[in-house]
KEBAGU-591399 format. One record per residue (C-alpha): residue in three letters; x, y, z; residue number from 1. Coordinates in nm, 3 decimals, m for minus. Layout:
! residues N
TILO,ALA,X,Y,Z,NUM
...
! end
This chain:
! residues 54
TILO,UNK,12.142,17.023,13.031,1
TILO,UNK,12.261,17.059,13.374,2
TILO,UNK,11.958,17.273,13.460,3
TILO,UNK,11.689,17.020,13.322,4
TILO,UNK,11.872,16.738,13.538,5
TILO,UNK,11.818,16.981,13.859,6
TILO,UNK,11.430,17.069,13.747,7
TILO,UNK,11.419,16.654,13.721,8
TILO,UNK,11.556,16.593,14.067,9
TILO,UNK,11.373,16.880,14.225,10
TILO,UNK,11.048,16.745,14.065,11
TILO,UNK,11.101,16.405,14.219,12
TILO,UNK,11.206,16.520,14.523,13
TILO,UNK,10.899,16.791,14.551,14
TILO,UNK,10.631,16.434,14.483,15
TILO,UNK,10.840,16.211,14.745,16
TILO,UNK,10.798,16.507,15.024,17
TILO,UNK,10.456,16.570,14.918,18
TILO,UNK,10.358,16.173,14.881,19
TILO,UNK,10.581,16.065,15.099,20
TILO,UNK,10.654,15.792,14.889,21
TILO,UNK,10.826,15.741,14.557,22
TILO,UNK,10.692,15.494,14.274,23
TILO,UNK,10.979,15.249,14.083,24
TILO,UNK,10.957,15.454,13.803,25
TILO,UNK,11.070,15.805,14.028,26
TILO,UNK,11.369,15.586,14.171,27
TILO,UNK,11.460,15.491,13.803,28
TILO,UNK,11.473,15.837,13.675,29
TILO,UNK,11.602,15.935,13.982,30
TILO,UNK,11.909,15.662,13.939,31
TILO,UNK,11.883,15.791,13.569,32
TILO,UNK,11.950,16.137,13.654,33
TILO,UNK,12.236,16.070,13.918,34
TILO,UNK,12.423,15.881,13.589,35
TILO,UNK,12.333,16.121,13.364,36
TILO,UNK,12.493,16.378,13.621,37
TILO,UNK,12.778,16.212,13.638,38
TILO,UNK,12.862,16.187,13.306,39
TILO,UNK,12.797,16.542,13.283,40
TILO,UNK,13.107,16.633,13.550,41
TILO,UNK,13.350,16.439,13.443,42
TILO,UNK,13.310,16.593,13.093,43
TILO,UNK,13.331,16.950,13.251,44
TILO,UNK,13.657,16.800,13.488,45
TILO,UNK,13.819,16.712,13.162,46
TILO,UNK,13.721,17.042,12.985,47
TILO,UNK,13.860,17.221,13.278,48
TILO,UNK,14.180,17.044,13.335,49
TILO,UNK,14.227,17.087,12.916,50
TILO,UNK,14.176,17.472,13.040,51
TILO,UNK,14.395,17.470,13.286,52
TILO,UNK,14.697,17.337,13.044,53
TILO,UNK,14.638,17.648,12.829,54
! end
């Protein structure tokens, strides 16, 4: 999962450079991404810490 978020943001990134613009929808699953992201470290910071304790 935390690969396919990467290809995403690469992907948008790779149209803004190229366009040199980005539409609403590539700042939306940009903004989409960045959450999803998020969510996706602090479940590894728990699973880690829960690690740790062992």
């Amino acid at each position: 999962m935390v690969r396919r978020i990467g290809v995403n943001v690469n992907q948008i990134t790779h149209n803004v450079n190229r366009e040199m613009h980005a539409s609403a929808r590539d700042e939306a699953t940009a903004a989409h991404t960045v959450r999803q992201r998020r969510k996706l470290i602090g479940r590894l910071e728990v699973i880690i810490t829960q690690a740790d304790r062992k």
